[in-house]
C-alpha positions in Angstrom: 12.8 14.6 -14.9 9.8 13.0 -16.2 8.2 15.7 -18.1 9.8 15.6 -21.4 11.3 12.7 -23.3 14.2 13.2 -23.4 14.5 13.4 -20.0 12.6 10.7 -19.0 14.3 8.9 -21.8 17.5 9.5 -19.6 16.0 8.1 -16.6 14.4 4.9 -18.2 18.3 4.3 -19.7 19.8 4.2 -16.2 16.9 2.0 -15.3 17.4 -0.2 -18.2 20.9 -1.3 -17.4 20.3 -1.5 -13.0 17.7 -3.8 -13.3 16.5 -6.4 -15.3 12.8 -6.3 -14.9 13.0 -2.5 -15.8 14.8 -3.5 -19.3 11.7 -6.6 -19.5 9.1 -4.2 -19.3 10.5 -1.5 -21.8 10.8 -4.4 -24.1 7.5 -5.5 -24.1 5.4 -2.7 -23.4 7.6 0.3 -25.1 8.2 3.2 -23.4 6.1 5.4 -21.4 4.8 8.8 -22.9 5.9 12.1 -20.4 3.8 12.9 -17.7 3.8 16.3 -16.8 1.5 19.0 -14.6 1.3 22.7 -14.8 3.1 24.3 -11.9 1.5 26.3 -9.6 -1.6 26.4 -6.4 -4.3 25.5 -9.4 -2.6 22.2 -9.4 -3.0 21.4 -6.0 -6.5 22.8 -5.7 -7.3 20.2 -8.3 -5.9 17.7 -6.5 -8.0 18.5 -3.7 -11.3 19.0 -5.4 -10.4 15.4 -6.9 -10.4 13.6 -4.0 -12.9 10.5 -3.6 -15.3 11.5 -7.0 -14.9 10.4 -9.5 -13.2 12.0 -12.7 -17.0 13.5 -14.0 -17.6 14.9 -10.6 -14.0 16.2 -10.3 -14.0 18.2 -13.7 -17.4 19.7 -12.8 -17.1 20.9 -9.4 -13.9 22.6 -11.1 -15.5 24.2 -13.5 -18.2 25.4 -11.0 -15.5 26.7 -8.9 -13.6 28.5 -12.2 -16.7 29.8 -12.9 -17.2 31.2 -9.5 -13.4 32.5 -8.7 -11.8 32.8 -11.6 -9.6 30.9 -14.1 -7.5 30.1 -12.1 -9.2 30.3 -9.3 -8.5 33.7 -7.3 -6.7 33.1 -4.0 -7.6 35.9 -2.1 -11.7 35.2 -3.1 -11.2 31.8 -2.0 -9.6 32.4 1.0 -13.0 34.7 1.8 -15.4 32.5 0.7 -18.0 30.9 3.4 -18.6 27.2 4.1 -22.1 27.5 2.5 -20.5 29.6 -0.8 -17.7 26.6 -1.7 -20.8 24.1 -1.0 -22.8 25.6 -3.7 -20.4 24.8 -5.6 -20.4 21.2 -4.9 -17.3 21.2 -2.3 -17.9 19.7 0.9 -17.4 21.0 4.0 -13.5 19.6 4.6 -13.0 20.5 0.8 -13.9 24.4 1.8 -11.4 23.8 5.3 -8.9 22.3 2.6 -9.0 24.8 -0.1 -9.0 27.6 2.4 -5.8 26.1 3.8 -3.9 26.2 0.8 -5.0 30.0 -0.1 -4.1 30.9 3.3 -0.7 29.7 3.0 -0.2 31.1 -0.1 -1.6 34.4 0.4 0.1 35.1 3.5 3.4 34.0 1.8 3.7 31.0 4.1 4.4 29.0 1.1 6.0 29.7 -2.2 5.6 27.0 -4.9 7.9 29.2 -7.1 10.4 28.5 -4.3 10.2 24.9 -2.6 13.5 24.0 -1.6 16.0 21.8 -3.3 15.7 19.1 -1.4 12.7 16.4 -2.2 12.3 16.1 1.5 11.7 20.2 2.9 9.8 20.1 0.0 7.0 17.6 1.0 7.4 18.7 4.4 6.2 21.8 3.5 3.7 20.7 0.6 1.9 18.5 3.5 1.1 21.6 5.5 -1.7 22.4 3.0 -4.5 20.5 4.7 -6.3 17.7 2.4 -2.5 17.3 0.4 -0.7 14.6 2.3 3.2 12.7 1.2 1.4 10.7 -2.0 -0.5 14.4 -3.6 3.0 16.4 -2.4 5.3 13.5 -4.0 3.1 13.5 -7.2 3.0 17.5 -7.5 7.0 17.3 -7.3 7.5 14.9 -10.0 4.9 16.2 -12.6 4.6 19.5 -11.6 7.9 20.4 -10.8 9.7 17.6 -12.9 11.7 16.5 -9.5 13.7 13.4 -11.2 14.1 11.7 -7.8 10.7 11.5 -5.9 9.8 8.5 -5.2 6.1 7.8 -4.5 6.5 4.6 -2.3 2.9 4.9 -0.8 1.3 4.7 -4.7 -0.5 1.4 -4.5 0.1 0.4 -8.2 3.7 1.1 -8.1 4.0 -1.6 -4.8 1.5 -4.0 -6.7 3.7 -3.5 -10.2 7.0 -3.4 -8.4 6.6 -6.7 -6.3 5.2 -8.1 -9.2 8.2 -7.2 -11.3 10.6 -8.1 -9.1 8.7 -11.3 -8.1 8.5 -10.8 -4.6 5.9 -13.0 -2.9 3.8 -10.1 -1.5 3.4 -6.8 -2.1 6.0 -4.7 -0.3 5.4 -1.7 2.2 5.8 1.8 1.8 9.0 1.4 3.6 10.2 -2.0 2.1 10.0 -0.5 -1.3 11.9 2.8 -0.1 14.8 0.6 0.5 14.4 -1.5 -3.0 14.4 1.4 -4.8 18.1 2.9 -3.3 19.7 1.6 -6.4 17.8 3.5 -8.9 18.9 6.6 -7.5 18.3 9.8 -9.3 16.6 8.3 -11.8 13.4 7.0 -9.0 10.9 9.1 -10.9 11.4 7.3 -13.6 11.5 4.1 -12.3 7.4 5.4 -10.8 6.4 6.5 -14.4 7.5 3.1 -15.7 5.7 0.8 -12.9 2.6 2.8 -13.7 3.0 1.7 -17.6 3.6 -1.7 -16.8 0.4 -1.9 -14.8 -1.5 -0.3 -17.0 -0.5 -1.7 -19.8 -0.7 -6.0 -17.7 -4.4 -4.7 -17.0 -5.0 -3.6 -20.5 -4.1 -6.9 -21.7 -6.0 -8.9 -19.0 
């Protein structure tokens, strides 16, 4: 898990003895604070609504659609609401399709986020029938959300940039390629993600 420290304190300790550049970066940037999301479809709705604005649009188009539905949002209203209704609220016209989707799913008991399976993979599989949440947003709802300790988001372009980097590869890897690099840091993957991110953050903080 990445959600608490001790557990990702756990993760980063398995990290620190596999591989090198993992124990490099703990040294000289510390470790990374808990990441962690509140379960649940208000999650995911934010992740929709966040798509391509920026972080000022995001938080006011949510609070225009709190404001509107509910706090959280109510399912069943959303599900009902017009095109022209989730426009007012400054959604666009896929965001309405996209948010519909997920209330749909969820209303008709399709899906059950208090009930994903076990297994990382059923889970995204399932996640990724939402419209508008594809692997990345269904990976990153596992691992904060849910506190999964073994999802890997491969397709995160700071973790390949911060990854290759780290392991001084000469370009940065695929999606698939760093799949495979990662087998060895098995269950502890999350982790190995939460770290990457620090790293980069903290190399473009010192820039």
């Amino acid at each position: 898990m990445v959600r608490t420290r001790d557990s990702l304190d756990a993760g980063l300790a398995h990290l620190q003895a596999a591989e090198p550049a993992f124990a490099a970066v703990l040294d000289r940037h510390g470790h990374p604070e808990p990441r962690n999301s509140e379960p649940g479809a208000a999650t995911l709705m934010r992740t929709i609504v966040g798509q391509q604005v920026s972080v000022a649009a995001a938080r006011s188009m949510w609070s225009k659609l709190e404001a509107a539905y509910g706090s959280p949002p109510d399912l069943g209203r959303v599900l009902l609401a017009s095109d022209e209704e989730l426009r007012a609220l400054g959604q666009s016209r896929q965001k309405a399709g996209y948010l519909r989707s997920l209330a749909q799913l969820i209303v008709s008991g399709e899906l059950d986020l208090d009930k994903l399976p076990d297994d990382d993979e059923e889970a995204v599989a399932l996640l990724t029938r939402i419209k508008g949440i594809g692997r990345w947003s269904a990976e990153i709802y596992l691992l904060f959300a849910e506190g999964r300790a073994d999802v890997w988001p491969a397709g995160d372009l700071a973790v390949q940039v911060e990854v290759g980097r780290l392991l001084g590869l000469e370009a940065k890897p695929s999606e698939k390629a760093l799949r495979e690099l990662a087998e060895p840091w098995r269950p502890h993957r999350g982790a190995a993600a939460v770290l990457a991110w620090h790293s980069y953050n903290s190399v473009g903080t010192a820039l």
